[in-house]
N, C-alpha and C positions, 0 to 999 in steps of 0.2 A: 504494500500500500504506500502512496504516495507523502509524506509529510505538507500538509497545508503552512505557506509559511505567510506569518500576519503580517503585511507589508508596510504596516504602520507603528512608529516610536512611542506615539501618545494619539489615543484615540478619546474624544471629548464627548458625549452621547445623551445628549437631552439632561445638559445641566444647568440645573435654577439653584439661586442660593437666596433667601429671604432672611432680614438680619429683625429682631426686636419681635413683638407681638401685641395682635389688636390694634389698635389707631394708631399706636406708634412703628407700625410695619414698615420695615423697607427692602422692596424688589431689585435687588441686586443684576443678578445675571436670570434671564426667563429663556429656559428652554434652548440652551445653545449646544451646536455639537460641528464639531469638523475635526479633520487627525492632521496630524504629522507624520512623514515619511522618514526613515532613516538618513539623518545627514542633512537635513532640509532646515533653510531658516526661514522661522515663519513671526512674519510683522502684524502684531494685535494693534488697532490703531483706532480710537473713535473718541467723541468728547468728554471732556471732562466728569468724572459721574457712574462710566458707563458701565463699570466694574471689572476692567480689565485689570488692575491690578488685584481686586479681589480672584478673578481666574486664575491669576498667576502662583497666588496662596492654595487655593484648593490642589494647583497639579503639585504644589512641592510639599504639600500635604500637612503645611501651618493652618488649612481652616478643611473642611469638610462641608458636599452640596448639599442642602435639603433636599433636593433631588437630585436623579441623575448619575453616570456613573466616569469616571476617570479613569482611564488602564495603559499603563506605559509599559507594562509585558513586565514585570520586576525589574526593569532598567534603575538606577543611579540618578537623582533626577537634583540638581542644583540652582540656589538664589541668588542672585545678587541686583544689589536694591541700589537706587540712584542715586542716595548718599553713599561715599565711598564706605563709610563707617569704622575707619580702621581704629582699633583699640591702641588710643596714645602713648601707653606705656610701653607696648611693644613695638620693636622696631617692624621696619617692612620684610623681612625675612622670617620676624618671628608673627607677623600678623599671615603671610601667607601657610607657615608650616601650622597656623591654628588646627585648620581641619585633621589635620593628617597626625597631628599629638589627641585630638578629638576619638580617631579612629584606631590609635594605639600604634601609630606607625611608628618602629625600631629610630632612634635618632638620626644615626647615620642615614638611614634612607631619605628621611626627611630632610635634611642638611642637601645631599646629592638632588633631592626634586625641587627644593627651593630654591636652585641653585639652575636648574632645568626651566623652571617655571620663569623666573626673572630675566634669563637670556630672551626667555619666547616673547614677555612682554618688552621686550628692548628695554632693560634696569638693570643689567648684569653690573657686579660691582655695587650696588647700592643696597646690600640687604640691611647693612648696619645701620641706615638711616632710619630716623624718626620721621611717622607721618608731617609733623607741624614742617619738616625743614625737607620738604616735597612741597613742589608746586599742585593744582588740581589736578591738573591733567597726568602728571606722576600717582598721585594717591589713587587717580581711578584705574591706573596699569597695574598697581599693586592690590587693588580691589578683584580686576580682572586675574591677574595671576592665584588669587584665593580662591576664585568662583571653579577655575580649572581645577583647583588642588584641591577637591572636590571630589575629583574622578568620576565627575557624573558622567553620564552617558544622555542626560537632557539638562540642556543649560535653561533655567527661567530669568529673564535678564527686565528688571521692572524701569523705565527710563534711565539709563545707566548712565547719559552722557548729557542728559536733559539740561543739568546746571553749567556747562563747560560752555566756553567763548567758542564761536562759528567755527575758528581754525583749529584751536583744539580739540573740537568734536570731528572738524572733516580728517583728522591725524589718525584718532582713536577708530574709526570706521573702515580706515585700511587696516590698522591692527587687529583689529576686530576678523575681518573679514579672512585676512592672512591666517591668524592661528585656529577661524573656525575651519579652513580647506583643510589645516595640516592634521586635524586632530577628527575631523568628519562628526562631531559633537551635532546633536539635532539642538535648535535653537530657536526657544519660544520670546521674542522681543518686544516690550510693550513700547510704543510713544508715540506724543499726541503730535508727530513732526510728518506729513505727508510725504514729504520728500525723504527724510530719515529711510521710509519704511519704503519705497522704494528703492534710495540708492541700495539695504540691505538685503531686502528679501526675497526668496525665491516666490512665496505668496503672501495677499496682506490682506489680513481677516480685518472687514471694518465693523463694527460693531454697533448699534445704534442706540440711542440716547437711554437715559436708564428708561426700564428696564435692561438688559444690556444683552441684545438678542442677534445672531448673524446677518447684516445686511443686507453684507456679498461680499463674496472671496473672488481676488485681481491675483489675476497669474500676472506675473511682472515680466517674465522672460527676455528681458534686455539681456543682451552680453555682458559679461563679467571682466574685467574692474568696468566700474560705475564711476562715472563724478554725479556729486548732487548738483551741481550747475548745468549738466550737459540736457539737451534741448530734448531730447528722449526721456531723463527723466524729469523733465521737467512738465513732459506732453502728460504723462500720464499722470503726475502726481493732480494735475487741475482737474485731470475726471474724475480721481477717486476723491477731490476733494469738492466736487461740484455733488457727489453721491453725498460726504459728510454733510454737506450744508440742506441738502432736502431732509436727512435726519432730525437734523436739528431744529428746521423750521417745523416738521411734520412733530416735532413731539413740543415745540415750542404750541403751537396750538391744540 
């Protein structure tokens, strides 16, 4: 007999999450469902509200749906939040080896992947540094270097780069893009940047106003590398964001 193999990383299946109760209810995510393919980066992108980052909690399994079911096959499934967050007392070597001391990882090995991990985010040489004496855009490489050191097998990435100046964020999205080919990591990316989710994604789930339901999913298929400047993506980011504005006005009335 043949083995059936499930072609999807994370499959999302008719999930609502409802927060409070009685007159004080609120309708989060209604009935949403789409997957992700192995290796695939997928852009969640809609207005403010709309509980994409509540989504992003339920797959890495910090909240659970009132309905609805979640299944990444036991895959390794990792967070990382738009504050870089790094714990000031430790330096950026010891903030990225957290997980891996977390996991009971031997020193030595830790020491050697730290050391793996910082070259990949171009910071080799800098483990001894302190968050404070790191610029943004450094703190968020060693943020990124932690999210990997993870060993997830599904990255959840909630605006990671949302706070950074235009060039520092157009830097990080080659970076970005570069260590997710090397490492073929499936990668779920929240933000509210039209063009972001285009330059990044291979598809980009728009989401519509809370309740926070599937609008429509935009295969992007431009050729890879991307500029967020370049007239291609910039064609498509005006439709997918001519789609968010009828969202908005449709739930605005």
């Amino acid at each position: 007999m043949t083995a059936v193999i499930d072609a999807s990383a994370v499959r999302i299946d008719g999930v609502s999450r409802v927060f409070g109760s009685g007159s004080h209810r609120v309708h989060a995510l209604d009935n949403v469902s789409f997957d992700a393919r192995p290796g695939e980066f997928v852009c969640l992108l809609g207005a403010s509200g709309c509980g994409k980052s509540t989504l992003l909690g339920i797959l890495a399994g910090i909240d659970r749906p009132t309905s609805g079911t979640v299944d990444v096959g036991g895959r390794q499934v990792g967070l990382m939040f738009q504050d870089s967050a790094l714990l000031p007392w430790l330096t950026a070597g010891g903030n990225v080896a957290l997980p891996m001391r977390i996991r009971g990882v031997p020193r030595a090995d830790r020491k050697a992947r730290v050391e793996e991990l910082l070259r990949l985010v171009r910071l080799a040489g800098l483990a001894d540094k302190r968050p404070h004496e790191l610029s943004g855009g450094m703190r968020q490489r060693v943020s990124l270097a932690r999210a990997f050191a993870q060993e997830a097998d599904v990255l959840c990435m909630d605006e990671p780069f949302g706070a950074l100046d235009a060039m520092t964020r157009d830097l990080l999205h080659d970076e970005l893009e570069r260590i997710w080919r090397e490492t073929g990591v499936t990668i779920l990316f929240v933000t509210h940047d039209v063009r972001e989710a285009v330059r990044l994604g291979d598809r980009v789930v728009l989401l519509s106003s809370r309740p926070g339901r599937v609008a429509e999913i935009f295969d992007v298929g431009l050729p890879r590398p991307r500029r967020i400047d370049s007239p291609d993506v910039a064609a498509l980011a005006v439709a997918i964001t001519d789609r968010l504005r009828e969202e908005v006005v449709r739930h605005g009335h």
